[in-house]
N, C-alpha and C positions, 0 to 999 in steps of 0.2 A: 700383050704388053700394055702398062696401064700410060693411059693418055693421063699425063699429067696440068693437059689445058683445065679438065675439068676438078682442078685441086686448086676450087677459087675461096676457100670458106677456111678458116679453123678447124670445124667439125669436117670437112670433106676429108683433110685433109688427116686428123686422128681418125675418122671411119678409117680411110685405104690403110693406115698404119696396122690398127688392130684387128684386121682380118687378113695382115700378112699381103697386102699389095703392093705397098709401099716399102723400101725395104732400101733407100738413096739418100741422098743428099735432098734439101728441102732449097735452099735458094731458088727464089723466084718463085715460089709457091703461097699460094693466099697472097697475093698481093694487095699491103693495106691493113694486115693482120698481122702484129706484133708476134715474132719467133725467141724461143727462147733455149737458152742452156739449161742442163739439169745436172742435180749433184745431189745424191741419197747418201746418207751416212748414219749413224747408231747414234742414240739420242748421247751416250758420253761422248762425244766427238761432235756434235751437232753446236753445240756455244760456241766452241773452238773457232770452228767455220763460221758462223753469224758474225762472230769479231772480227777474224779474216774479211769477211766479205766489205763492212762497214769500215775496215781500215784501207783499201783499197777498192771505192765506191766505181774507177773507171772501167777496169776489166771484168767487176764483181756487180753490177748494181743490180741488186736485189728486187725482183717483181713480186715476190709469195715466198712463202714459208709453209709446209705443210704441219701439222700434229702429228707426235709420232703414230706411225701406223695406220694414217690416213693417204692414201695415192690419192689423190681430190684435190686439185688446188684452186679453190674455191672461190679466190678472190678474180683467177681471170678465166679459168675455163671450169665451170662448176658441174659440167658435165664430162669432163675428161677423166680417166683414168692411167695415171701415170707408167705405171705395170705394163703396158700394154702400145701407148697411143704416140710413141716416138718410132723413126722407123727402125734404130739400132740404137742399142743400148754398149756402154761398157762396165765388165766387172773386174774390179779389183783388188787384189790378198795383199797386204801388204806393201803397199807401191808396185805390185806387178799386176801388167793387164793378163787376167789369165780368160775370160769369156769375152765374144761379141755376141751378143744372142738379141735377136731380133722382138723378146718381150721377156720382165723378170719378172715372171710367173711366181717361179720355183725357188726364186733368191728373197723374195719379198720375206719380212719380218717385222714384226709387231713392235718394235722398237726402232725403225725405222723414220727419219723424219726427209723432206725433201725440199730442196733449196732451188725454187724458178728466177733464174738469172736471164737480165736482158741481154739481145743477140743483135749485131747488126745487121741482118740478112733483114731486119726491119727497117731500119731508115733506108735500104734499096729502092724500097718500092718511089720515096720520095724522090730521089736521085735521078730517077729515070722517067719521073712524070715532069722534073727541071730538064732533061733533055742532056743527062749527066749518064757516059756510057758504063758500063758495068761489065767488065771483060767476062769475068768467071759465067755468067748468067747467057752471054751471048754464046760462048762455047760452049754451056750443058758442063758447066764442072765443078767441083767443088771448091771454094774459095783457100786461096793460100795461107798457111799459117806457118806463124815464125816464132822460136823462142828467140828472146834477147838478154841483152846481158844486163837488164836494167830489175832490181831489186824489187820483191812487193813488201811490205810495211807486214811483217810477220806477225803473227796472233798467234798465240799460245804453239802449241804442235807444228800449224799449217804455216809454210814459206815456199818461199820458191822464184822463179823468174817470171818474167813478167809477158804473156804471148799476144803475139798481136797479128791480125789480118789485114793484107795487103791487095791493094786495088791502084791499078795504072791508069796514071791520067794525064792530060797536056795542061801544062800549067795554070789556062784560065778557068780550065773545068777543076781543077783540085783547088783552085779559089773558091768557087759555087761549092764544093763538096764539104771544105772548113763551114762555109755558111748556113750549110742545110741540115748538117749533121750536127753543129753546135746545139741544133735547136729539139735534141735527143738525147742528153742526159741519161735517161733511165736506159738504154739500148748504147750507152757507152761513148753519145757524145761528138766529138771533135776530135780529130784524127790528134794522136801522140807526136806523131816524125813523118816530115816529106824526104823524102831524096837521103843520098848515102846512107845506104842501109846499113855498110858497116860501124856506123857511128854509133849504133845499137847493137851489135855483134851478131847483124848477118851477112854471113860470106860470101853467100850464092843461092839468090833468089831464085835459082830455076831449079833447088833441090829445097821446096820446104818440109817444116817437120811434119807437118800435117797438111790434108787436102793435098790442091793440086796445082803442079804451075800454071803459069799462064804468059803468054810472051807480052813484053813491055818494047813499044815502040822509042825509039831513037828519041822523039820529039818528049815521051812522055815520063813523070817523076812515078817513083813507087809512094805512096801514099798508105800509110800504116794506122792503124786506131788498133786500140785496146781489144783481147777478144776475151771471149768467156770460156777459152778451153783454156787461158791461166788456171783455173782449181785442179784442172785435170794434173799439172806440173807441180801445184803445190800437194795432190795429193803422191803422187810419184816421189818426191821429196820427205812427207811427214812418214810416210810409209803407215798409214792406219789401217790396223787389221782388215777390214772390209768396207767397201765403198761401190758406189754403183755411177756412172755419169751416161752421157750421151753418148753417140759415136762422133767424133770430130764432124758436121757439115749436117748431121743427123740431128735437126730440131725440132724441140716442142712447138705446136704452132696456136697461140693462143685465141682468145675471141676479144682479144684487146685491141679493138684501132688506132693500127701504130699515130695519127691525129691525134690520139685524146694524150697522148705521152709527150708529145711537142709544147715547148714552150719557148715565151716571146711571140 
C-alpha cells in the first residue's frame, strides 16, 4: 500500500503516478505545491477552449498551455510528462466518457494541445496552516462536487454549467476561508456562494455529481468556490469529437509554490 505521508514534492508525487502507484484522489498531497486540472483537446478545438477559459477566468484559470503535441508543461513542471504523471485520466468521444485509464499512452496525438488549469486542493494547504478544518482531507476522501444552475459565458463550441466544490465550515472559519482564498486568484479565488445550496440548484448535498460526500455539521454553512471540473461539463455539453481530462479529485501536482500564486 503506498504511504501517502511520503508524497510531499510535485515530482514525488508524478514519480508514484507514472509507475502506477498512485492511482486516487491527490487532496492533501505535496502540501504547498500548487495542483492542477487538465483538459487535452485537438489543436481545432484548442482556441475554442483558450476563449472558454478566459471568458470564465473563476472556474478556468489558466496556469500553462502546452504546444500541440508537446506533454511538457514547461512553464510549471518542466520535467513532467503529461501522458503519464496524473493518477487517472478521462477520455472522451463526443461528450461521452467512454475510458478511465490510469496513463494515455495510447490516446496521445501529435495534434494534441493541453490546457494546465488551477485547482483548489491548492489553497488547502493555506487553510489549514490558518488553523481552517478541511473535512474531505481529514476523512481521506475525495472533495465534493456539484453542478449548478448558474451559466458559464460560452465561447464558440464550449458551454455549459458552472461546477463548483463544497467544503463545510462554522461561520467564523468560512469568514477566514473568504479571506485566504481571496488571496488565490490563479487556483479560483474566493468562494462563489455560502449556504442555501438550492439557490444554485443543488438539491442534496449528500448526493454530489462528482467525488464524495462529506457530513456538514448543524452549526456549519456549505461553502462553494468555483471548480475546474466545469470543462469537464462544458465538454459533456459541446460534445467534441475527442478530448482527454483528469479524473474528478485526480490532480496534476505542479512544482509551483502555491505562495508565489498568492497576492496581496
Amino acid at each position: 500500500m503506498l504511504d501517502r505521508d511520503i508524497l510531499i514534492t510535485g515530482e514525488s508525487v508524478r514519480q508514484a503516478c507514472r509507475c502506477g502507484r498512485l492511482v486516487e484522489q491527490t487532496s492533501g498531497l505535496a502540501p504547498g505545491f500548487a495542483q492542477a486540472n487538465l483538459v487535452v483537446l485537438p489543436r481545432d478545438e484548442a482556441y475554442d477552449f483558450l476563449r472558454f477559459c478566459r471568458a470564465n477566468p473563476k472556474p478556468c484559470p489558466l496556469l500553462d498551455v502546452t504546444e500541440p503535441g508537446d506533454p511538457t508543461p514547461r512553464q510549471v513542471a518542466p520535467t513532467a510528462d503529461l501522458r503519464t504523471d496524473l493518477p487517472r485520466y478521462r477520455v472522451w468521444e463526443h461528450g461521452q466518457l467512454v475510458e478511465e485509464p490510469t496513463d494515455i499512452m495510447r490516446w496521445w496525438r501529435d495534434d494534441l494541445v493541453s490546457f494546465v488549469i488551477g485547482c483548489s486542493f491548492t489553497f488547502e494547504a493555506a487553510l489549514l496552516r490558518a488553523g481552517v478544518p478541511v473535512r474531505h482531507i481529514e476523512l481521506g476522501r475525495n472533495v465534493p462536487m456539484y453542478r449548478t444552475n448558474i451559466p458559464c459565458q460560452p465561447a464558440g463550441q464550449f458551454h455549459g454549467p458552472l461546477v463548483v466544490s463544497m467544503r463545510p465550515l462554522r461561520p467564523a472559519d468560512a469568514i477566514r476561508a473568504v479571506q485566504i482564498t481571496s488571496r488565490y486568484p490563479s487556483v479560483h479565488g474566493a468562494p462563489v456562494h455560502l449556504g442555501l445550496p438550492e439557490q444554485i440548484g443543488i438539491r442534496d448535498l449528500s448526493h454530489p455529481d462528482f467525488g464524495d460526500a462529506v457530513p456538514i455539521a448543524d452549526d456549519e454553512l456549505p461553502v462553494f468556490w468555483a471548480c475546474g471540473v466545469t470543462p469537464q461539463a462544458a465538454i459533456m455539453s459541446a460534445r467534441p469529437p475527442f478530448a482527454i481530462t483528469h479524473s474528478p479529485g485526480c490532480m496534476f501536482v505542479t512544482d509551483v509554490l502555491d505562495e508565489t500564486l498568492a497576492v496581496g
